[in-house]
C-alpha positions as CSV (number, residue, x, y, z in Angstrom):
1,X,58.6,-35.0,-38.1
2,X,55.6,-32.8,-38.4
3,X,54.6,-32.6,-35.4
4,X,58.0,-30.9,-34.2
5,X,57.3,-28.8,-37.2
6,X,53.9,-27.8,-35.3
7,X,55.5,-27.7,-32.0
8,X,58.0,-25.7,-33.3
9,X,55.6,-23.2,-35.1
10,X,53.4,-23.2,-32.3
11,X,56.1,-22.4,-29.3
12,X,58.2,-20.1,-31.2
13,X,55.8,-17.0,-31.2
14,X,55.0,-17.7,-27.5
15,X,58.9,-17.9,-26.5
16,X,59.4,-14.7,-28.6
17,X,56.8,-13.0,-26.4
18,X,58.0,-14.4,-22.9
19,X,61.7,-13.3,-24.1
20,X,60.4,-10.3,-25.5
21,X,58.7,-9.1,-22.1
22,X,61.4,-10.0,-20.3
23,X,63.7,-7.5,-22.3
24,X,61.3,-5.0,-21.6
25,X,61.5,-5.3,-17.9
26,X,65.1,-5.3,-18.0
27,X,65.4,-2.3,-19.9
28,X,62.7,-0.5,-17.7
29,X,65.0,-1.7,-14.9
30,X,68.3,-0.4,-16.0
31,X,68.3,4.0,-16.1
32,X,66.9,5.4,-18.7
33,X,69.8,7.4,-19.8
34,X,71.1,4.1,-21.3
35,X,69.6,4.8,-25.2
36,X,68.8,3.7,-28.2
37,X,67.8,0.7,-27.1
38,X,65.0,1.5,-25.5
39,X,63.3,3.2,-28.8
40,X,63.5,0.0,-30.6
């Protein structure tokens, strides 16, 4: 139980980041004159 706790805690910033850079590329994929999205 704890250690899916850790593994849990431990994996969720990293998936954040990988999903998070991922968005970024999509939007700096798609034209810019899409909007609001991209000042988030």
């Amino acid at each position: 139980m704890l250690a899916k706790v850790i593994i849990v805690v431990v994996a969720f910033p990293v998936f954040s980041h990988i999903l998070f850079s991922i968005t970024r590329l999509l939007l700096g994929l798609l034209p810019p004159a899409l909007p609001p999205l991209r000042k988030a």
